[in-house]
N, C-alpha and C positions, 0 to 999 in steps of 0.2 A: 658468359661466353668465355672460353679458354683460348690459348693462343692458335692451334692449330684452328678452329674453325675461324677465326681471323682472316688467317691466312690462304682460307678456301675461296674468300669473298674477293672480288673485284672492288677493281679502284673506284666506280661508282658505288656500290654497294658499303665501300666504305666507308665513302665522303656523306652519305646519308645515314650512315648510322653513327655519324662524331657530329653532326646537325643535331637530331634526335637527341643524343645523349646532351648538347649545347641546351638545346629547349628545355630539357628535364632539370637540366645545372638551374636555367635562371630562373625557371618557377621554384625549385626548393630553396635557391638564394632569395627571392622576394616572400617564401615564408617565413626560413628562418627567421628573416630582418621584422617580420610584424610580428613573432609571437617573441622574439626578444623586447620588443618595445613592450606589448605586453605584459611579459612578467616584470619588467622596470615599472609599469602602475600598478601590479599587486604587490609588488614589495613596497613601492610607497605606501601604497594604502594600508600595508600591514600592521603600520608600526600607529598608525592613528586611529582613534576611537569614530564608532558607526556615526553619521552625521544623523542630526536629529533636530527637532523642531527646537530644541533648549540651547543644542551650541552651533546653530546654523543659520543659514537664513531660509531652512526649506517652510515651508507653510505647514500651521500646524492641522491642518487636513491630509496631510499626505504624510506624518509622522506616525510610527507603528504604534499600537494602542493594542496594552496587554490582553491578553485571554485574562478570563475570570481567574483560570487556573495562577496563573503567572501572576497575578494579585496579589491569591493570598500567599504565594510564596515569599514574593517582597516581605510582605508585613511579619513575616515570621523573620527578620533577621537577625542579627546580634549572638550574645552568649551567654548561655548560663549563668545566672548572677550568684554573685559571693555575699556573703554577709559576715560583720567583724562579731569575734564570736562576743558573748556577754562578759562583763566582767565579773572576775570570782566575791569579790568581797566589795559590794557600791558601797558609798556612803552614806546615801541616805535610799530609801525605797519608797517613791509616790504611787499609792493605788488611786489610778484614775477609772473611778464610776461613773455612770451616768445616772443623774437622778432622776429622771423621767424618758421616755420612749421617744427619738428623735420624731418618729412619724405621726403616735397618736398620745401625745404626749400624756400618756398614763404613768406614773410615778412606781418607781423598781425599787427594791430590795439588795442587801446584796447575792440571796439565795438568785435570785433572777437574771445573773449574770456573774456565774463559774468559769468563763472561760476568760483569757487574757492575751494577749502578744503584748510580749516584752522589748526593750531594746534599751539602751544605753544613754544617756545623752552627758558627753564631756566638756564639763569647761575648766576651764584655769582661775583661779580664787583672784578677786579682785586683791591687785599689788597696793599693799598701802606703806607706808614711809613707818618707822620706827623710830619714836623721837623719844631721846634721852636728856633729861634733862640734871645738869651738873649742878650742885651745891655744894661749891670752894667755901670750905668753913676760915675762915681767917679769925686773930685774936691778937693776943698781948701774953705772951710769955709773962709768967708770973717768976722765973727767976731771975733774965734780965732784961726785964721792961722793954723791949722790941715786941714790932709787929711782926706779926708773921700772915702766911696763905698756903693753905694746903697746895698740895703739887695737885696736878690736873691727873686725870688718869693718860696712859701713852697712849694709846688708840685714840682718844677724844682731847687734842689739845686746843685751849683757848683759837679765838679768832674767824677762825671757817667753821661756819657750823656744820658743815655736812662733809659725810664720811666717807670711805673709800666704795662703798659700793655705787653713791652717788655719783662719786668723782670718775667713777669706769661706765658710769650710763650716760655721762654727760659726754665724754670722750669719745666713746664707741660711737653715738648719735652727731657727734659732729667732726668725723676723721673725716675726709675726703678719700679714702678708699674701700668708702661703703657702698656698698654695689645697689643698684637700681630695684632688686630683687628682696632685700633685706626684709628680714622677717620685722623689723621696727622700721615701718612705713612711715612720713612723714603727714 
């Protein structure tokens, strides 16, 4: 409605059409106000995960229960697996045979099993201690009658028998800023 036909209307005519337009204000004000409340419980519920029978307390008769399809989809999940490649040069190579059939235990050959999978398996050579054992030759000077004792070597002198590698594993193993994580576990 533009101003001129406003102004064609009587004073009654226009006290009911600002009623009218009143009526229209408070039904679109008492919408707006419920679909504002509204989207305030979808934005809550946006940010939280579906409720379910595992994090809720709904009954697990009334929790969604996959299609077959949606099944096997689960069970297909994860990624491509990696394998560490072999190593070029092992130290030593076990051929593991079987000498008889796991099922019908009929006794094989090795013609009877040509095929193999290989794989690696790493360890670290058992640490063993290296002990050196010293013989200080002593004597008697044959020109002027004293005794004598060879000198010790410098890396190994009398007293502590154990050597600096020792002396840095006993150390590292009991500093107090070894961390909880240490690859030498207690």
């Amino acid at each position: 409605m533009n101003r001129g036909a406003l102004q064609k209307l009587d004073k009654d005519d226009l006290i009911a059409l600002v009623l009218a337009q009143a009526d229209v204000i408070a039904k679109l004000t008492e919408q707006t106000a419920l679909l504002e409340k509204r989207l305030a419980d979808l934005e809550a519920k946006l940010g939280k995960p579906p409720k379910t029978p595992d994090n809720s307390s709904i009954p697990p008769s009334q929790g969604h229960k996959p299609s077959r399809q949606e099944r096997r989809a689960a069970a297909r999940k994860g990624r491509p697996g990696v394998t560490r490649a072999l190593a070029e040069n092992p130290d030593t190579i076990v051929e593991a045979r079987a000498e008889a059939c796991p099922h019908c235990d009929h006794g094989l050959t090795d013609e009877d099993q040509p095929e193999f999978h290989a794989y690696d398996h790493i360890d670290l050579p058992p640490i063993r201690p290296v002990v050196t054992r010293i013989h200080r030759h002593r004597g008697t000077c044959p020109c002027c009658a004293r005794t004598f004792s060879a000198p010790a070597p410098e890396d190994m002198a009398p007293g502590s028998p154990f050597g600096p590698g020792i002396v840095a594993l006993v150390l590292h193993r009991t500093s107090p800023r070894r961390s909880a994580s240490s690859a030498w576990s207690s």
